[in-house]
C-alpha positions in Angstrom: 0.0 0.0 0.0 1.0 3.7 -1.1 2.1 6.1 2.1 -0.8 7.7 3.1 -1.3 10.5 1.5 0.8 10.0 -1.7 -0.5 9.9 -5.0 0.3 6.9 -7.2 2.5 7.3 -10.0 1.2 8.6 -13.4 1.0 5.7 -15.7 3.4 5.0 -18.4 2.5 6.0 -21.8 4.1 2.6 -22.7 3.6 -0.8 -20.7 4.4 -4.4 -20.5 2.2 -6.4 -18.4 4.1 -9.5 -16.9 2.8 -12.4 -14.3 5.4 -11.7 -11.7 8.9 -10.4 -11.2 10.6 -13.1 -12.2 9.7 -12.2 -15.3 10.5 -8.6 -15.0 14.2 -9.3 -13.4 14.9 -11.1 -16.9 13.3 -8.7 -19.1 15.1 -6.0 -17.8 18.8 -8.2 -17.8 17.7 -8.5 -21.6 16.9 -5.1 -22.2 20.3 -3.9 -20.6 22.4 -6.8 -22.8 20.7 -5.7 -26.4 20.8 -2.4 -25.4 16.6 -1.4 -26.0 15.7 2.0 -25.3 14.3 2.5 -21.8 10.5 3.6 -23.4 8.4 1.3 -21.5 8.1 0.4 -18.1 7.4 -3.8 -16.9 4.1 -3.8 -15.0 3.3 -7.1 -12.5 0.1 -7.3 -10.7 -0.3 -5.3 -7.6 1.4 -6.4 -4.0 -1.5 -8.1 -2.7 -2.4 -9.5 -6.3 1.3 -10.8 -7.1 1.3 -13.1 -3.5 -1.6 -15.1 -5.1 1.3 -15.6 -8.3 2.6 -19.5 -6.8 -1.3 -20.4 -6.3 -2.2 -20.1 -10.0 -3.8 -17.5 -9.6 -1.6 -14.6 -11.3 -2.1 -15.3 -14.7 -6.3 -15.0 -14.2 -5.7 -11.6 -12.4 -3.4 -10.2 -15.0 -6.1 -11.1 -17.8 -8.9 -9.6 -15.4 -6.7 -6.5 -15.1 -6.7 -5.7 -18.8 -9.7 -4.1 -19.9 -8.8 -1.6 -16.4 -5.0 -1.0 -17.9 -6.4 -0.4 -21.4 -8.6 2.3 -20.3 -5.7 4.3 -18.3 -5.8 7.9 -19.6 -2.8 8.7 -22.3 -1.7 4.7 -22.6 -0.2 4.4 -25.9 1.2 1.1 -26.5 0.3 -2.4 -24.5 2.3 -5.5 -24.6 1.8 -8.3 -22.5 4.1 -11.8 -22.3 2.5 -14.3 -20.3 3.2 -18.7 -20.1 2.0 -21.0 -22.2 1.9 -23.3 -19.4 0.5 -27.0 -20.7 -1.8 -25.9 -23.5 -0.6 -23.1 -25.5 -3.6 -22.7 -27.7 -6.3 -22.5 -24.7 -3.9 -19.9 -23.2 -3.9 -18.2 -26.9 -7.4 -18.1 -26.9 -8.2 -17.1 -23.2 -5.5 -14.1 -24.2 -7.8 -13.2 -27.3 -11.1 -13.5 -26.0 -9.9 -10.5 -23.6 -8.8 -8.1 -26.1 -11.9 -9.1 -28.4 -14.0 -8.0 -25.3 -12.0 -4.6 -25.2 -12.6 -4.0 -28.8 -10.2 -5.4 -30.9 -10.3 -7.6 -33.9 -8.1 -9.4 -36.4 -6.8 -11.4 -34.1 -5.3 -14.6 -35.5 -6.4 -18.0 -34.4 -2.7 -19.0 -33.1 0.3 -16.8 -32.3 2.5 -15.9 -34.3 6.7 -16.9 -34.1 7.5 -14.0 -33.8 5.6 -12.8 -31.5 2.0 -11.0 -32.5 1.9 -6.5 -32.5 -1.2 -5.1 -33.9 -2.8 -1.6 -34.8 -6.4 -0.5 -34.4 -7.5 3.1 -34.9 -8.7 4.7 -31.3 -6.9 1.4 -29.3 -4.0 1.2 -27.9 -1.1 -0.5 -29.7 -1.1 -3.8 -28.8 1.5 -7.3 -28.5 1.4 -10.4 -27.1 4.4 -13.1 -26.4 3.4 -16.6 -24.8 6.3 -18.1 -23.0 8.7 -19.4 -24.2 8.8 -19.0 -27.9 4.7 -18.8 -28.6 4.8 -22.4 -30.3 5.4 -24.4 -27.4 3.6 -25.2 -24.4 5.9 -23.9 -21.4 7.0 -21.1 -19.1 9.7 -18.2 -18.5 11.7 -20.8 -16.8 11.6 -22.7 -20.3 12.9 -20.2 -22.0 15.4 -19.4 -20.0 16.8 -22.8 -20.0 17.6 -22.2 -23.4 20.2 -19.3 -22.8 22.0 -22.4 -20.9 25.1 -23.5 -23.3 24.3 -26.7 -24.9 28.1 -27.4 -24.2 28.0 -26.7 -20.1 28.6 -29.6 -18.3 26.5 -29.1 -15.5 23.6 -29.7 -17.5 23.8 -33.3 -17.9 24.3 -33.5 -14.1 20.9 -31.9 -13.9 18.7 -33.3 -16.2 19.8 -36.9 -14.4 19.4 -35.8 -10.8 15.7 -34.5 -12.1 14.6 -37.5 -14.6 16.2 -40.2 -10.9 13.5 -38.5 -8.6 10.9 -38.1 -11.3 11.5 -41.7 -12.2 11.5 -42.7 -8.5 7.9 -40.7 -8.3 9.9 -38.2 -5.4 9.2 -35.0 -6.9 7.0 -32.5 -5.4 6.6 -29.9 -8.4 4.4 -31.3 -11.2 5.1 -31.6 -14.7 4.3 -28.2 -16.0 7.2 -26.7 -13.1 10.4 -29.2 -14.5 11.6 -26.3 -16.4 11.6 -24.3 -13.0 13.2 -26.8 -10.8 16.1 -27.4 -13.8 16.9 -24.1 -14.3 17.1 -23.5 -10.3 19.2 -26.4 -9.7 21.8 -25.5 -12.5 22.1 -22.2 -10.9 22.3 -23.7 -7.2 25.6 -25.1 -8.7 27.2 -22.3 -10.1 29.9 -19.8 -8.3 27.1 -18.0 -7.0 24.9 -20.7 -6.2 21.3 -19.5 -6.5 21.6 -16.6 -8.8 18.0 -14.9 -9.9 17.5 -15.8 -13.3 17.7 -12.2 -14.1 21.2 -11.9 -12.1 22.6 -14.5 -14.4 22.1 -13.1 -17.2 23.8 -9.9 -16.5 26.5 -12.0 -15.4 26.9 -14.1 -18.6 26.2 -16.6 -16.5 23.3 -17.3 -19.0 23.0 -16.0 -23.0 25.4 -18.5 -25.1 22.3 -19.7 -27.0 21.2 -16.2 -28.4 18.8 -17.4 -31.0 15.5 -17.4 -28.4 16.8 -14.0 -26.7 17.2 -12.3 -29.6 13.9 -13.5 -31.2 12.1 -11.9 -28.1 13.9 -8.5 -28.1 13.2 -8.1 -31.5 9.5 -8.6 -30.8 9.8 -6.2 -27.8 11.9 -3.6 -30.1 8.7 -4.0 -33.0 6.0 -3.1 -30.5 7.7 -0.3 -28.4 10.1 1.1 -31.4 8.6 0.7 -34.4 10.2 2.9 -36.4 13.7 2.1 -35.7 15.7 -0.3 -35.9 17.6 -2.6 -32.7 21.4 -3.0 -33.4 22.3 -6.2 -31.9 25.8 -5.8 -32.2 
């Protein structure tokens, strides 16, 4: 909760709308290594909305909080990136039927690649990027993983020590969280051991395998830049 007595802060003309700060942390460490433009500020639910995140719960109070964000005086551009989590197309769809609800249209039935910006006269501009690379099922965690060098040879140890306790049924995350629990152990073993995700990519701890980075930047770059172009140099 604000202070009392002070006023929140104006809203950014610019926004992306993220499930938590996980996902914020990492955007930002990907921002600062391509060197985007600071023109848009990372927006996670509220405080008292973002504790109900690890219940499930964030991604249906981010979509809820939409129509609200759209309708925030002087708000120019609107991008959200949320997980695909274990059925990318129902999370497509439960994506579209919001904006259709706030007004817009021409929405394809799937997302694309490349992630999906669209104009509409008298709407905010708009952009949406499912974790990890909109054609997968999957999370932030997923797409992370993939900054991990396919030539590190803590990864191997990993994947093992998580398909043993899997195997032996002595797991305690489900299925959909195995990117989360990889990702977190190979950074339990590094010099820092338990590095935020974020962290490690400022490092260079993470970010051999730019292809999946660079893919997303370029998407950010499209919605919040459109008429320049990102040197990735």
């Amino acid at each position: 909760m604000l202070p009392k007595g002070r006023k929140p802060p104006k809203p950014k003309p610019q926004q992306l709308l993220v499930e938590g700060k996980n996902d914020r942390h990492v955007i930002w460490a990907l921002c600062q290594k391509y060197q985007l433009p600071k023109v848009f500020s990372v927006e996670v639910p509220s405080e008292e909305e973002n504790s109900l995140e690890n219940d499930g719960q964030g991604i249906e109070l981010l979509l809820k909080g939409i129509p609200d964000r759209l309708r925030q005086e002087n708000l120019q551009t609107l991008g959200i990136v949320v997980d695909a989590d274990l059925d990318l197309s129902a999370r497509w769809q439960s994506v579209s039927d919001r904006l259709k609800s706030c007004g817009y249209t021409q929405i394809p039935s799937s997302p694309p690649a490349d992630g999906w910006v669209y104009e509409q006269s008298e709407l905010p501009r708009i952009g949406v990027w499912l974790m990890p690379d909109n054609q997968l099922s999957g999370m932030l965690e997923d797409f992370v993983a993939r900054l991990m060098s396919p030539d590190d040879n803590l990864r191997p140890k990993a994947d093992t020590i998580l398909e043993e306790i899997e195997r032996e049924q002595l797991n305690r995350y489900t299925s959909v969280h195995h990117a989360k629990a990889l990702i977190h152990t190979w950074l339990a073993w590094q010099k820092k051991p338990g590095m935020p995700m974020g962290q490690a990519i400022t490092a260079q701890v993470l970010g051999d395998d730019e292809t999946i980075a660079l893919a997303f930047v370029k998407w950010l770059d499209r919605l919040f830049n459109p008429n320049a172009n990102l040197s990735t140099s």
